[in-house]
N, C-alpha and C positions, 0 to 999 in steps of 0.2 A: 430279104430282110430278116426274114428267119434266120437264115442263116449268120446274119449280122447276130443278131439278137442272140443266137443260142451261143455264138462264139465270145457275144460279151459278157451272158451268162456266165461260161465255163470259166471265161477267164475272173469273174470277179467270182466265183465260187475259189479257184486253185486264188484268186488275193485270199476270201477270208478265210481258207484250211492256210494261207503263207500265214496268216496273221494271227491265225489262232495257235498254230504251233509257237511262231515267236513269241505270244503269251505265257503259253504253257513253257515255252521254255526261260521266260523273265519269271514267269511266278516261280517256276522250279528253281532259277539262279536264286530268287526273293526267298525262299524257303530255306535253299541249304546254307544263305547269308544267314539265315538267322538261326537253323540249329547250329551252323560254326558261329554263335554271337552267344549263342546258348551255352555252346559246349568251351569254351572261352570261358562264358563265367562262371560255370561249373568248375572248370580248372582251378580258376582266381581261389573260387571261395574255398576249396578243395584245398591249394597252398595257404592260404590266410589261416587255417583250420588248424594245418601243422607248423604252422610259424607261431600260431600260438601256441600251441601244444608245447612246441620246442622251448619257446620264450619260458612256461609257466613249468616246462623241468628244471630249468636253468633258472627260474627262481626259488623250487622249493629246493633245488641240490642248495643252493646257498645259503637257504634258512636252515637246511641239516647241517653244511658245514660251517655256519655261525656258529649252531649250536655244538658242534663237535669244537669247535673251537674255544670257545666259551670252555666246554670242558675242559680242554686241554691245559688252557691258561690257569683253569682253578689246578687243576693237578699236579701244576708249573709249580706255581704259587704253595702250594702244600710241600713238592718236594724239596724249593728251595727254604721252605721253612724247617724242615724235616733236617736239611743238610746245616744249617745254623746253629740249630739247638745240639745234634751231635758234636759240632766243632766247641761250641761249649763246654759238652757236656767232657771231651776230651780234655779241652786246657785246662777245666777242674781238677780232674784225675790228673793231669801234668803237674798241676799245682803242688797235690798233694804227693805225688813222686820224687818231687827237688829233695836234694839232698837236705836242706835247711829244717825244710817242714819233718822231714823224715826224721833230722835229729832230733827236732825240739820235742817229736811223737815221742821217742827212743826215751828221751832221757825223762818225758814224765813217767813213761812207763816202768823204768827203771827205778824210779824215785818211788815210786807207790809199791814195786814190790818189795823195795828194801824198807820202806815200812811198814809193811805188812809182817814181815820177816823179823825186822824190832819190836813188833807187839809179842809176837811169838814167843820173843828168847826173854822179855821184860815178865811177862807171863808165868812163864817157866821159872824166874828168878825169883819174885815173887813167892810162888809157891813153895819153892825150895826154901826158903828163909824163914816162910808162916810155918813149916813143918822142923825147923830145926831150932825155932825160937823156944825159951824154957816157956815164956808165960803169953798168958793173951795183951799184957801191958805192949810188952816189946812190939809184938806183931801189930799191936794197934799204932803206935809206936812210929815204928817203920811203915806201916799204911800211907800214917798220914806224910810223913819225909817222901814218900815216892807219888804220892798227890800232886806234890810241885811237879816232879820231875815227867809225868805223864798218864795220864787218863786212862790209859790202858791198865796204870799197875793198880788205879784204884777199883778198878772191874774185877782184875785176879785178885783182891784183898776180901773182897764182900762176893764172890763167888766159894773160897775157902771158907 
């Protein structure tokens, strides 16, 4: 019976070393389940981290390139105004090139030198006549006769 007995011994010892292994190796399986559950969401949060990251470049690039944008538009906007006012400022100059306006320039400018040039010789005529008159009646005389005829000759009378 001993014999009985030490053999049922043995055998339920080699059961609880069969069953304690299979524990140890369920708690083992238990354990490396959950550092790969672990390491898993380690990963997860690891991606989630640079998916923000990525998200939150890819939204301030697009608040810099609003803002470059914005610039740009103002800069648009300036140059197309800038291109405006020269095309203006050209058809003016154009204006004043036509032949038309060119004469009408021409002939005031002409007009005003030849009388300029009639004061001149009125002047001179003037003069010549106060100095070759016998008395001061005459030249008064002739003053006032070339009063009518032009302003200028009464300047050269009372400048004599």
């Amino acid at each position: 019976m001993q014999d009985k007995e030490s053999k049922h011994q043995e055998k339920a010892g080699l059961e609880a070393e069969r069953r304690i292994g299979i524990c140890k190796r369920v708690v083992a399986r238990m354990l490396k389940q959950q550092l790969a559950l672990a390491w898993a969401f380690f990963c997860d949060c690891i991606r989630t981290i640079q998916r923000t990251r990525t998200i939150l470049r890819r939204v301030i690039g697009r608040i810099k390139t609003q803002s470059a944008c914005a610039a740009l538009g103002r800069w648009s906007q300036i140059a197309s105004k800038c291109r405006r006012l020269r095309l203006a400022v050209q058809r003016a100059i154009g204006r004043w090139r036509r032949t038309t306006y060119n004469k009408a320039w021409s002939t005031w400018h002409l007009r005003l030198v030849r009388q300029r040039h009639l004061r001149g010789v009125i002047r001179k005529i003037c003069v010549r006549i106060l100095h070759r008159s016998c008395g001061e009646f005459i030249a008064a005389a002739m003053c006032v006769c070339l009063c009518v005829w032009s302003p200028v000759a009464v300047a050269a009378c009372v400048c004599v």
